[in-house]
N, C-alpha and C positions, 0 to 999 in steps of 0.2 A: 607477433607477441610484443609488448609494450615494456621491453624491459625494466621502463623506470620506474614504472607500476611495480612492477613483480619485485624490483630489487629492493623497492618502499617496502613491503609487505614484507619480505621473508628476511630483510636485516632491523625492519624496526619493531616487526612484532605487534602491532597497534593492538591488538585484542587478547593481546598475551597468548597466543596458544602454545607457546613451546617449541617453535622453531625451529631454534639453536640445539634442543638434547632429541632433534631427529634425523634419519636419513633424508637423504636429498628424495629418495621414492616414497617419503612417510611425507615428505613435505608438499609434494608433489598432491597424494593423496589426500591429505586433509587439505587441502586447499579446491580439491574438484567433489569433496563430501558433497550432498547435495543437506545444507542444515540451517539454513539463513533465510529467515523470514525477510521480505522484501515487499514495502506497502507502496504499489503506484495507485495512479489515476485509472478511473471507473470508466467504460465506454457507455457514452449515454444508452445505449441500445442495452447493455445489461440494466443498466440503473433504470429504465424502462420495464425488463422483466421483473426486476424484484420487486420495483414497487407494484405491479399486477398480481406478484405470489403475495405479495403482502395487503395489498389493499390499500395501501399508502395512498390514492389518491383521489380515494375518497374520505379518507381520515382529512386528508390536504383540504377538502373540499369544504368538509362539514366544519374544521377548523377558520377557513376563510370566510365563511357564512356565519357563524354562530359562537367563535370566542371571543375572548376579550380581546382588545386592540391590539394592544401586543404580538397575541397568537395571531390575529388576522393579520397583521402585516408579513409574516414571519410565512405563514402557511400560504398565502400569495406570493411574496418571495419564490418560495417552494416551487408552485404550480408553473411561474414563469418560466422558471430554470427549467422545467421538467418538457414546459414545450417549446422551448427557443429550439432553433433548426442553428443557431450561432453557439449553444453549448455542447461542445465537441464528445466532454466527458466531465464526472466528479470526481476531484480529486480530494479524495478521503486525508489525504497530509496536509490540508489548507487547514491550517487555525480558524482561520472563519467560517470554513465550511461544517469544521469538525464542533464547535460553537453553535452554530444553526443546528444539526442533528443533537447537541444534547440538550440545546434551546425546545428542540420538537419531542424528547424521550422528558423533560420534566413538564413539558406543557401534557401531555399523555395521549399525544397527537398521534406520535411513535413509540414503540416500546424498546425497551434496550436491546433485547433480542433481533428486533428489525433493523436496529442499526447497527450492530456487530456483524448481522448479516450481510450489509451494506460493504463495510470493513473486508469483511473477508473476501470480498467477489474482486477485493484487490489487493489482496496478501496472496503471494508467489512464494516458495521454499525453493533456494537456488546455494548455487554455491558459494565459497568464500571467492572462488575465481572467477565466473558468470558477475559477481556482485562488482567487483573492481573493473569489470570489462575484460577480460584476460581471455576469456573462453580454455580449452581445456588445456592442463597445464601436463607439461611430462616431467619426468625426470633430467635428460638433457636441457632442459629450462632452467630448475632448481641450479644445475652444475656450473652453468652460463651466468648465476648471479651473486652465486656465493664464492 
């Protein structure tokens, strides 16, 4: 257990949940809820499936072939990343990546549906204590830092 973590969390409250007007087994609890969206990086092997459930790489295609310059650089862009054996995964929290996919949902390459989809194959619902690194928290913990 990471004490300094846990002692951060439950003396300073960072998300306001109310802490301080609970038991140390209330706190304990809400801290191992499982309620917290949590957006990582996309393993290219999924980013592979979806773009096959979706069709995306042929939309990629006929964008690199037949739109205006813009799209074509943007949609080759795309197509690289999509076959480099050196991109590991998409990381959906990249400003520039997330940029590119609303670059491809206003060019109509993509649809926003496709890229929400995209989004979500990397949204996890974890705990407040999973979240901090803590893994599961007890009551004797709570008691140890208060």
């Amino acid at each position: 257990m990471n004490y300094a973590v846990l002692t951060a969390e439950v003396q300073g409250d960072p998300l306001t949940l109310g802490y301080s007007g609970m038991t140390n087994a209330e706190v304990a609890a809400s801290l191992n809820t499982v309620n917290r969206s949590r957006v990582s990086a996309v393993s290219m092997r999924l980013v592979i499936r979806w773009a096959t459930r979706w069709d995306v790489l042929y939309a990629l295609e006929i964008g690199a072939n037949t739109g205006p310059p813009a799209v074509r650089k943007l949609c080759k862009g795309a197509l690289a990343m999509l076959a480099s054996p050196h991109v590991p995964d998409f990381d959906v929290t990249d400003p520039e990546l997330q940029g590119m996919m609303a670059a491809l949902v206003t060019a109509g390459t993509i649809t926003q549906a496709m890229a929400d989809d995209l989004v979500a194959l990397g949204t996890q619902t974890v705990s407040r204590a999973e979240e901090l690194g803590l893994g599961e928290v007890n009551h004797g913990h709570i008691v140890h830092v208060r």
